[in-house]
N, CA and C of each residue as an Amber inpcrd file, in Angstrom:
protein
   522
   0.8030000  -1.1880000   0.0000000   0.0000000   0.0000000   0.0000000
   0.8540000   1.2630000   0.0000000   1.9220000   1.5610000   0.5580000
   2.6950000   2.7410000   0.6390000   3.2330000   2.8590000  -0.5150000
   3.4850000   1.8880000  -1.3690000   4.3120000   1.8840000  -2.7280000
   3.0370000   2.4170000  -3.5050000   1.7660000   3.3510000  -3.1910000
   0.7270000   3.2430000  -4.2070000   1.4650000   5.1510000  -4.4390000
   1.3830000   5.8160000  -3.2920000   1.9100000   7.1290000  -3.0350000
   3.1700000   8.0580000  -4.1560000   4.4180000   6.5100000  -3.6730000
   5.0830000   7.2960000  -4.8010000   4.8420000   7.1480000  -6.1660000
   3.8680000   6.2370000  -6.1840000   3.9670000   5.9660000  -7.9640000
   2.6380000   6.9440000  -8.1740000   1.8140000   7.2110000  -7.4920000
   1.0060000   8.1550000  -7.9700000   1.7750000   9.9920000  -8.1800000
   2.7080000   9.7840000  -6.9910000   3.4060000  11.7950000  -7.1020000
   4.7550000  10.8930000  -8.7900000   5.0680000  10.1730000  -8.8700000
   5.6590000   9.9540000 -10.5040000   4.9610000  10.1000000 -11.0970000
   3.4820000   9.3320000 -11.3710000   2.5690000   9.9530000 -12.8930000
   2.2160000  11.2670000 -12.8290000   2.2840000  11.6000000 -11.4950000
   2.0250000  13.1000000 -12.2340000   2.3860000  14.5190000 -12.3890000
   3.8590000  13.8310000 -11.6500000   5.2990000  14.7850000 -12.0300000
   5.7210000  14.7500000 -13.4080000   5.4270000  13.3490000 -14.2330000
   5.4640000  13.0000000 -15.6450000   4.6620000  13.6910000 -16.6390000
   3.4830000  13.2930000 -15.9770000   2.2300000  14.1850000 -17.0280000
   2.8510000  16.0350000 -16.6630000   3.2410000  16.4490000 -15.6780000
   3.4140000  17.9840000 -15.6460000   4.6020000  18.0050000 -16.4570000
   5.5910000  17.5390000 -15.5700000   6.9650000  17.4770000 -17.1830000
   6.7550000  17.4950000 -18.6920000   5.7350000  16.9830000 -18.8770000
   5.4120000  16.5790000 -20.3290000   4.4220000  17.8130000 -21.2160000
   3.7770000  18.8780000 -19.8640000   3.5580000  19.7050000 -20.1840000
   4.7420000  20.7580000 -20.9630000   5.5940000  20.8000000 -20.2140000
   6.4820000  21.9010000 -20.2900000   7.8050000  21.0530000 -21.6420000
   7.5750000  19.8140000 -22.4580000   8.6880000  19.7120000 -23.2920000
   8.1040000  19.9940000 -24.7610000   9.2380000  20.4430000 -25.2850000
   9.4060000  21.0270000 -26.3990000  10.2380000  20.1920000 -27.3620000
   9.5950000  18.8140000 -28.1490000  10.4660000  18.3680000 -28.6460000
  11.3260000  18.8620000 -29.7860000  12.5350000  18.5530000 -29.9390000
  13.4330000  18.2540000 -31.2720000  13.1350000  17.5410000 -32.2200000
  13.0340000  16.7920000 -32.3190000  13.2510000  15.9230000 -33.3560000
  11.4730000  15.0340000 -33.0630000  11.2100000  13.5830000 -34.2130000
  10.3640000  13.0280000 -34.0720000  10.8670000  11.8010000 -34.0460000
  10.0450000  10.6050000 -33.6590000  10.9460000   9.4040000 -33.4630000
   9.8260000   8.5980000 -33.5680000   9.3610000   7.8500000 -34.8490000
   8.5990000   7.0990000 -35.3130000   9.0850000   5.5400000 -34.5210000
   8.1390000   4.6860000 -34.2690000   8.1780000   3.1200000 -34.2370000
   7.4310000   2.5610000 -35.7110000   8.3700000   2.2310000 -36.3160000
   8.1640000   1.7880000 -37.6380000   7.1710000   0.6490000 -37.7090000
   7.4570000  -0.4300000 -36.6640000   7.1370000  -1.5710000 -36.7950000
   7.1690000  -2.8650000 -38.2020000   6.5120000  -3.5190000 -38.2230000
   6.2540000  -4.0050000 -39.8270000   5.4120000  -3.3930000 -40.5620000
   5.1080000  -4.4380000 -41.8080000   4.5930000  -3.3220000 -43.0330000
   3.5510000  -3.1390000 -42.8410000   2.7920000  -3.9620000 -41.7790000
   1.0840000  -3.7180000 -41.3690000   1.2210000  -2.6840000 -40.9350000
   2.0050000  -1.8360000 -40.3370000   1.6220000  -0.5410000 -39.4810000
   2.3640000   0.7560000 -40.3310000   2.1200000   0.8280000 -41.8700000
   2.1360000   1.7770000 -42.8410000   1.3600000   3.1910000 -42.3470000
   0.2660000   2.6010000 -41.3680000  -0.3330000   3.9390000 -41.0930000
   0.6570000   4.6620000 -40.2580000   1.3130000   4.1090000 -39.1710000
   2.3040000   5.4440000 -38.8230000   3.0760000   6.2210000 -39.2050000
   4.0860000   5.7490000 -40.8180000   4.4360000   6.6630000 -41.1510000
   3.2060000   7.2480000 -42.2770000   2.4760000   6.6650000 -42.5030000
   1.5260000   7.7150000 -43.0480000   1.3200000   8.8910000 -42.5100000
   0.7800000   8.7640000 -41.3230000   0.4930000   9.2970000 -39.9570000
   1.5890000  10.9340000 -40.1100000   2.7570000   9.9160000 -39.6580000
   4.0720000  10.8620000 -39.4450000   4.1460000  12.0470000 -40.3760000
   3.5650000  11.7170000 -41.4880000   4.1990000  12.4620000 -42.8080000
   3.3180000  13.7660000 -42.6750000   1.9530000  13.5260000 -42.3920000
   1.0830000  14.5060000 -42.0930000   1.7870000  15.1320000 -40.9780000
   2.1400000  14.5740000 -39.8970000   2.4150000  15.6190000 -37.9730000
   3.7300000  15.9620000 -39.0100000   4.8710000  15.4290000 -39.7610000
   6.0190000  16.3930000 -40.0710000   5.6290000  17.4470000 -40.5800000
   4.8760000  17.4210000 -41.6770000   4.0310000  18.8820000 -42.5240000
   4.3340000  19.7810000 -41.2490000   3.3550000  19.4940000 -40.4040000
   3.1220000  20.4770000 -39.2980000   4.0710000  20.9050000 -38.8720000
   4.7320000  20.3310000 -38.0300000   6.2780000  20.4740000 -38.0310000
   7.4060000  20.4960000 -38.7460000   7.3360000  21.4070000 -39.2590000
   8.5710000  21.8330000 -40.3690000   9.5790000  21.7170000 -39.9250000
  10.4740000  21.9120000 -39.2670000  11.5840000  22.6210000 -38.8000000
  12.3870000  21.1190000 -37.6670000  11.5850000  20.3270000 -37.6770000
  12.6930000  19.1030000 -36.5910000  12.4380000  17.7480000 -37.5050000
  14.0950000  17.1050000 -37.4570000  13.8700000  16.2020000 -38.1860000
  13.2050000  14.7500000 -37.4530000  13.5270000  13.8060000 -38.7300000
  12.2280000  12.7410000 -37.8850000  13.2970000  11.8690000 -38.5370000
  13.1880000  10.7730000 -37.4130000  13.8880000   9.6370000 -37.2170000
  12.7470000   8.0610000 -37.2950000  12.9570000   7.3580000 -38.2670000
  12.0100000   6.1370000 -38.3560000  12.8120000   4.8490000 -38.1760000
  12.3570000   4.2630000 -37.0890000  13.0950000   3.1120000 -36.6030000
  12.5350000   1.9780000 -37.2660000  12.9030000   0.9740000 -37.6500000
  12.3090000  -0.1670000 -38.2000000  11.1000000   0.3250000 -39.0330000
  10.3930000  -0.2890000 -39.8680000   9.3470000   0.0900000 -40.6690000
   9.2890000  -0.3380000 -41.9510000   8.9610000   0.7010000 -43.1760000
   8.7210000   0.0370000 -44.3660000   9.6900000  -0.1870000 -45.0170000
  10.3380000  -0.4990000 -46.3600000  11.1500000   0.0940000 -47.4640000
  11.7750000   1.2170000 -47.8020000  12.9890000   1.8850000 -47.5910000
  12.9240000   3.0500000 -47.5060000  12.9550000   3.5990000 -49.1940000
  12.8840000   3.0440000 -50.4470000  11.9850000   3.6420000 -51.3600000
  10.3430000   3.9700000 -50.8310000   9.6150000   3.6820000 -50.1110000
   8.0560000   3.2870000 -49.8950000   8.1960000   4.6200000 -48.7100000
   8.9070000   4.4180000 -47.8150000   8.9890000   5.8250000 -47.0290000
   9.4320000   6.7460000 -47.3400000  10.1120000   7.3040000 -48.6170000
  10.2870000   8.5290000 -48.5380000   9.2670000   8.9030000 -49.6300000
   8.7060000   7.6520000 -50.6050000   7.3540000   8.4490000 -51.1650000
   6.5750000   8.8370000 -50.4810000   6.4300000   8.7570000 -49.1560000
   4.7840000   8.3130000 -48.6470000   5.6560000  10.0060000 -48.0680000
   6.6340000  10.4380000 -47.5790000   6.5470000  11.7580000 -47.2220000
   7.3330000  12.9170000 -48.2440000   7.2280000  12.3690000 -48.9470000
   7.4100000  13.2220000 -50.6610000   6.1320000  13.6000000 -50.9550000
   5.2870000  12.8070000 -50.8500000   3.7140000  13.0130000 -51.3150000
   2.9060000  13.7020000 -50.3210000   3.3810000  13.8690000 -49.2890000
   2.9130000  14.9030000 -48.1450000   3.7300000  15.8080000 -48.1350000
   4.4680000  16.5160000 -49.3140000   5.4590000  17.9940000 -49.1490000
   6.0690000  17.6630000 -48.1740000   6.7590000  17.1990000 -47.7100000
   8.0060000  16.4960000 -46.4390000   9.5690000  16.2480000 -47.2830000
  10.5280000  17.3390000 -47.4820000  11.7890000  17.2390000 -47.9060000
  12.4880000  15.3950000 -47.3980000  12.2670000  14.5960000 -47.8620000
  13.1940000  13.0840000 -47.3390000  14.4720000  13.3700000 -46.9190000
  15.1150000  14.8570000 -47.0510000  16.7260000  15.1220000 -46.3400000
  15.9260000  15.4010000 -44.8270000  15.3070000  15.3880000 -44.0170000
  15.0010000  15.6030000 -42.9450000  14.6560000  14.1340000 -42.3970000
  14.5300000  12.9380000 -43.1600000  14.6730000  11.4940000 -43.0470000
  15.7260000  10.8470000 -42.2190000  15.6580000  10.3030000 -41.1280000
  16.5850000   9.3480000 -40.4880000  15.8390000   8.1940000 -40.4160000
  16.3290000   7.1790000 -41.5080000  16.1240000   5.9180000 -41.3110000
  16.9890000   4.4850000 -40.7320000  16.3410000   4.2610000 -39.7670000
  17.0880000   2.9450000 -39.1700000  16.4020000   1.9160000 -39.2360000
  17.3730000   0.5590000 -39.8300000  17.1100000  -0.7000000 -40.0440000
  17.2570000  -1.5700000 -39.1340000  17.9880000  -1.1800000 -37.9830000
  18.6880000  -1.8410000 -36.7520000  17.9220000  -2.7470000 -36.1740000
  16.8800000  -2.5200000 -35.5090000  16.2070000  -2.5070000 -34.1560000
  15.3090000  -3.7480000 -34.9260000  14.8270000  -4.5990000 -34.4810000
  14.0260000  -6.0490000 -34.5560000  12.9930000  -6.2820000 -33.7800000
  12.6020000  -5.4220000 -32.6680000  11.9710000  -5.1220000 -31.9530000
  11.2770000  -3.6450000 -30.9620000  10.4520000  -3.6040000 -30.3140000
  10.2870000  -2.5300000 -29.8730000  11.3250000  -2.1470000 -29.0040000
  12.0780000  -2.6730000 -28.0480000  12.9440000  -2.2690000 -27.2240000
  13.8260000  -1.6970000 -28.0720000  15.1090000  -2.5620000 -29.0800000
  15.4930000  -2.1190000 -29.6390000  15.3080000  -0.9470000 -30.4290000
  14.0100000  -1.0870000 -30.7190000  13.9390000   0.4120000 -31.4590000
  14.5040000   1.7520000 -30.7430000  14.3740000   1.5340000 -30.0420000
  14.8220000   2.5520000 -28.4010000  16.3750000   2.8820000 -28.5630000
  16.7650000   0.9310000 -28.3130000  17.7750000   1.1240000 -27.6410000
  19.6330000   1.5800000 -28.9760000  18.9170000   0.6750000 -29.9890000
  19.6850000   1.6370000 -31.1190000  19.2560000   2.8600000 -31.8280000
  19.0140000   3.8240000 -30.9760000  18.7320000   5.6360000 -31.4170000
  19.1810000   6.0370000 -30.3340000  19.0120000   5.4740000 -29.5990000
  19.1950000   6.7440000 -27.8940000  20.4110000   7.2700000 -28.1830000
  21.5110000   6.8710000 -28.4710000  22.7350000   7.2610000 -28.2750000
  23.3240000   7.9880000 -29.5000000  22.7260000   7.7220000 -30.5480000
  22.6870000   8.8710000 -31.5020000  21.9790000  10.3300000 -31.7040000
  20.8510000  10.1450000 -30.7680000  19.2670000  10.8900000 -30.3520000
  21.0040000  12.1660000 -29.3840000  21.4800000  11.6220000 -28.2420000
  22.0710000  11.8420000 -27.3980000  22.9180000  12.8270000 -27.9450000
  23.8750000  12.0720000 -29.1800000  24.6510000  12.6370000 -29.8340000
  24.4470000  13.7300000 -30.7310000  23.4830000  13.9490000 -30.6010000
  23.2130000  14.8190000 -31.2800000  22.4970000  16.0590000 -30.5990000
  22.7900000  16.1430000 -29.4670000  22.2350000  17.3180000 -28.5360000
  20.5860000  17.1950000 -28.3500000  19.9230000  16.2620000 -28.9080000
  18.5000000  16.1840000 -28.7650000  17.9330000  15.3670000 -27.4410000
  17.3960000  16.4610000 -26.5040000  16.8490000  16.5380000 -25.5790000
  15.5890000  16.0160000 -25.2260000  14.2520000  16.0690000 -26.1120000
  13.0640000  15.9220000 -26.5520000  12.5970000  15.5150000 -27.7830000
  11.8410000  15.0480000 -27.6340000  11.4860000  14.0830000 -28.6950000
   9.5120000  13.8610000 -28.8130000   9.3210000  13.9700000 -29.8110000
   7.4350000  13.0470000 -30.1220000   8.1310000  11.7100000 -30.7710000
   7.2870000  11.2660000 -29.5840000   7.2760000   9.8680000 -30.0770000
   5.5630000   9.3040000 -30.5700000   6.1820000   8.7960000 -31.5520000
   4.8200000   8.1430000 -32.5500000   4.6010000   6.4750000 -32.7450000
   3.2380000   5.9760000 -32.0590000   3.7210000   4.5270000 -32.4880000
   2.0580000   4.5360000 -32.3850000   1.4190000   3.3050000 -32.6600000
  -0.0250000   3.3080000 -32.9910000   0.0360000   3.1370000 -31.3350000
  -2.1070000   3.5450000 -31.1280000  -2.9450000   3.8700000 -30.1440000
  -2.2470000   2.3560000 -29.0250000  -2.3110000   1.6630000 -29.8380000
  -2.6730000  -0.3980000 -28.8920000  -1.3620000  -0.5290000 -28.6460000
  -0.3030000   0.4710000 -28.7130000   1.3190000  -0.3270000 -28.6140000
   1.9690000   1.0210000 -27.4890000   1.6100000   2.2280000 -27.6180000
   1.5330000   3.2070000 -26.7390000   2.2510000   2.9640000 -25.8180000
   1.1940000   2.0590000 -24.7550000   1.4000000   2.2360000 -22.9530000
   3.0630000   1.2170000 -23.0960000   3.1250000   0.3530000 -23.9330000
   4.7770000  -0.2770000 -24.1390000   5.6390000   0.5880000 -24.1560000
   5.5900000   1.2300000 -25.6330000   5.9210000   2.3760000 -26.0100000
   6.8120000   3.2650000 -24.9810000   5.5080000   4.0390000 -23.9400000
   5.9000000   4.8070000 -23.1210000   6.8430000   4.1690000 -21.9480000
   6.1020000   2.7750000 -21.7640000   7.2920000   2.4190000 -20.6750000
   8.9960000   1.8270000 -20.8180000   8.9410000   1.2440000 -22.0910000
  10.7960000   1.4800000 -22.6460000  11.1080000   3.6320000 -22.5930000
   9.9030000   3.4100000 -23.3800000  11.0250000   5.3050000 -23.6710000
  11.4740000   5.9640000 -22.6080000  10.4370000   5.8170000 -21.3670000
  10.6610000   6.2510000 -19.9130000  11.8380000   6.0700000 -19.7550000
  12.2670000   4.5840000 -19.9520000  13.5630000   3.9920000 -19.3240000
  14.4330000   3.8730000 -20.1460000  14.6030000   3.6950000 -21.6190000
  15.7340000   3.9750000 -22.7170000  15.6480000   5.7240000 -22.6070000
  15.0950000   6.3360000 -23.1630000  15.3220000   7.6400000 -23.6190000
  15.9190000   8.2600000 -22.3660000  14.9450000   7.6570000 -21.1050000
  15.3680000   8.8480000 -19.6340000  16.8490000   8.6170000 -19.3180000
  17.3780000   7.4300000 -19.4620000  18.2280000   7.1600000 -19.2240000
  19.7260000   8.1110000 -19.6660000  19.2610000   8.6060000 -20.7300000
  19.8260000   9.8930000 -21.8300000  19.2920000  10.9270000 -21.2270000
  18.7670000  11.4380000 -20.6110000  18.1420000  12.4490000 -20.4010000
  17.3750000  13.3230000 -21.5250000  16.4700000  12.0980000 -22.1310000
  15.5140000  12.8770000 -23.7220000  14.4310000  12.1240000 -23.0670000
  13.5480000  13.6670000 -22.8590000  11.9740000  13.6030000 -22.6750000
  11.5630000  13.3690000 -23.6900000  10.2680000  13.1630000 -23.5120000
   9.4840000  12.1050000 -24.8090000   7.8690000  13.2590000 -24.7060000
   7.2570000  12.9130000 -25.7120000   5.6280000  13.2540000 -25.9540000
   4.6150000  12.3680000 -26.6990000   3.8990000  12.2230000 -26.0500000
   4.0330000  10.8250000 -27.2720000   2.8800000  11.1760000 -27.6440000
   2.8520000  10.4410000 -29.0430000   1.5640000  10.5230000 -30.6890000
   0.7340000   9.5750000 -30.1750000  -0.2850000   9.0380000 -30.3690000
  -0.5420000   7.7000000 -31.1430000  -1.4940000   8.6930000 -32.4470000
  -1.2570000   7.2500000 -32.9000000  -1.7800000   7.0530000 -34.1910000
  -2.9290000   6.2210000 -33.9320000  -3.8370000   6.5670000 -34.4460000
  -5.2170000   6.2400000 -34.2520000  -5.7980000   4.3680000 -34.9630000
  -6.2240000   3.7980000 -34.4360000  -6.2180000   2.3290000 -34.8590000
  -7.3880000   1.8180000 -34.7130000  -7.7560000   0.8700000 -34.8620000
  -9.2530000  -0.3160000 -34.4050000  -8.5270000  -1.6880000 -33.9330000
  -7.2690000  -1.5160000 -33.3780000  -6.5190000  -2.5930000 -32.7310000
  -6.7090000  -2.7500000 -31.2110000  -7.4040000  -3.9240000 -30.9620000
  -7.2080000  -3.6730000 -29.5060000  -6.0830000  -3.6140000 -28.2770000
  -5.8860000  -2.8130000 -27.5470000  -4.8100000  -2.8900000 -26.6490000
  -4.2390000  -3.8210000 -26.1670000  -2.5010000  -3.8490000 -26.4210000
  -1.8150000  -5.3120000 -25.9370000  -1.8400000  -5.1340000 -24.7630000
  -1.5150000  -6.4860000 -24.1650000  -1.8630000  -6.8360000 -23.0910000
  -0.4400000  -6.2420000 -22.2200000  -0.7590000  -6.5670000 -20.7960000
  -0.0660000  -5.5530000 -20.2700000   1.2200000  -6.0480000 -19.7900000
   1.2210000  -7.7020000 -19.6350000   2.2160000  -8.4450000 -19.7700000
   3.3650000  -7.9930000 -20.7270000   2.7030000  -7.8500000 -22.3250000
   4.1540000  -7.2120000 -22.5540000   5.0340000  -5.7140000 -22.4950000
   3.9900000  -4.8290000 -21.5820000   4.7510000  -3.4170000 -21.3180000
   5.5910000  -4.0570000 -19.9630000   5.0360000  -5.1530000 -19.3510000
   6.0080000  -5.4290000 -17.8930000   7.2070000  -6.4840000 -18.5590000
   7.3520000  -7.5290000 -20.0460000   8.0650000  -7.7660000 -19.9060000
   9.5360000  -7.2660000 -20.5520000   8.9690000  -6.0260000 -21.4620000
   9.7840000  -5.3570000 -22.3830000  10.5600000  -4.1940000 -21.2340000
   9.3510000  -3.6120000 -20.3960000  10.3400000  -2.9450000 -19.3840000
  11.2490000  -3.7250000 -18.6280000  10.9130000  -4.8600000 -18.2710000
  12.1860000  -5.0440000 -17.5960000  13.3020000  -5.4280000 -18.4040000
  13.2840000  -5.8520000 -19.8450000  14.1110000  -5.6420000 -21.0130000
  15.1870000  -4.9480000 -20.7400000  14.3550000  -3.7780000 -20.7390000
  15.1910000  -2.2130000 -21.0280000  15.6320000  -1.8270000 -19.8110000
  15.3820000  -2.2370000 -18.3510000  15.9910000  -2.0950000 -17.3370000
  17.2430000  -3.0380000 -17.4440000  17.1020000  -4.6180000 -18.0820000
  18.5710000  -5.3620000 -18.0860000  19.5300000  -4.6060000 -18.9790000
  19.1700000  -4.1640000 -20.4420000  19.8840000  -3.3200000 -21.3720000
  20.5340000  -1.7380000 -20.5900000  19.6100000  -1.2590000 -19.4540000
  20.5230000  -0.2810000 -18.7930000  21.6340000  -0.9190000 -18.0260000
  21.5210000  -1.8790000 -17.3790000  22.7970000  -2.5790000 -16.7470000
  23.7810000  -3.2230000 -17.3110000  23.3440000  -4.1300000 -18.2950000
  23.6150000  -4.9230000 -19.1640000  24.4550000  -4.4330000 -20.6810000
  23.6590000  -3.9170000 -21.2690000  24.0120000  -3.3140000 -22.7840000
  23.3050000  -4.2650000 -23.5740000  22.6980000  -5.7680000 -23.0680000
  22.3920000  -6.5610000 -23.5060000  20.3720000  -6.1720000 -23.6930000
  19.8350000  -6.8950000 -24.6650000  18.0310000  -6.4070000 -24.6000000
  17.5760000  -8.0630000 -24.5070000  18.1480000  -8.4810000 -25.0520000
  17.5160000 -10.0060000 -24.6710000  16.6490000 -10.1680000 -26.5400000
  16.8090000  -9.5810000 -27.2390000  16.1000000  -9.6080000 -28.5160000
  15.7330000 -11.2440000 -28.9110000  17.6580000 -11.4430000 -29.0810000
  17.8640000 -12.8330000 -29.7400000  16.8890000 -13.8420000 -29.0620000
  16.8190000 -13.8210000 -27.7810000  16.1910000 -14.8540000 -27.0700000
  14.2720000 -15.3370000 -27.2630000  13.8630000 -13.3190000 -27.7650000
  12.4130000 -13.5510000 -28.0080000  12.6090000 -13.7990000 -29.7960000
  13.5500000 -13.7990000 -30.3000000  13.1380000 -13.9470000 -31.8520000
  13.2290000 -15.8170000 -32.1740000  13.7620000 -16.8420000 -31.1300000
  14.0590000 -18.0490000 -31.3440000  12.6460000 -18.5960000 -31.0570000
């Protein structure tokens, strides 16, 4: 019961923090080719955002992604595409340190509505770990929400990868 206290003054030191960030850059979860709507998605929120570039982790073809934001007036030199990552953790965990390197502080993060609450709980712990606040998108879906098992087993993922360097990928792809 006492452990209910601090985790309630964290959500909503988070939600106020999250008031006050101003991201840099954008940081798509690509996923596979079923989830085309996010960078669809993306190409429209970059329009809006002119001026910060966008980073797409895993995802489509990158002939297929830079039409899809060619065709939404979106310059593709503002394109960072990564092939790395095999998973959601990974997606995280190969950008942070380039995200880092590059003086970027803040970040929108974009991944569909049903993958979100995952989403948020690696970025918490990959990105914070860098000290890059997050905002996060979703992208709107008719998918129902994953289950919650895998935001608890991907976070603790990304808690072994903070100690470790290791994510455990290989082990869920066998």
């Amino acid at each position: 019961m006492y452990f209910i206290l601090p985790l309630l003054l964290w959500l909503g030191y988070t939600e106020v923090q999250s008031l006050f960030v101003h991201p840099q850059a954008v940081l798509v979860l690509g996923g596979s080719t079923k989830n085309l709507e996010r960078e669809k998605f993306t190409a429209d929120f970059a329009k809006k955002h002119p001026d910060i570039p966008v980073w797409i982790t895993g995802g489509s073809p990158p002939n297929y992604t830079k039409e899809v934001f060619t065709k939404a007036g979106v310059d593709p030199k503002r394109l960072y595409l990564d092939y790395e990552a095999v998973d959601t953790v990974t997606n995280f965990t190969t950008l942070v340190d380039e995200l880092q390197s590059r003086g970027i502080k803040s970040v929108y993060l974009i991944t569909s509505d049903f993958h979100m609450r995952r989403a948020c709980v690696i970025g918490e712990i990959v990105l914070g770990s860098r000290g890059i606040d997050f905002k996060a998108v979703s992208v709107p879906s008719t998918t129902s929400q994953e289950p919650i098992e895998k935001s608890i087993r991907d976070g603790a993922r990304a808690i072994i990868w903070l100690a470790t360097g290791y994510t455990g990928a290989e082990n869920l792809q066998r």
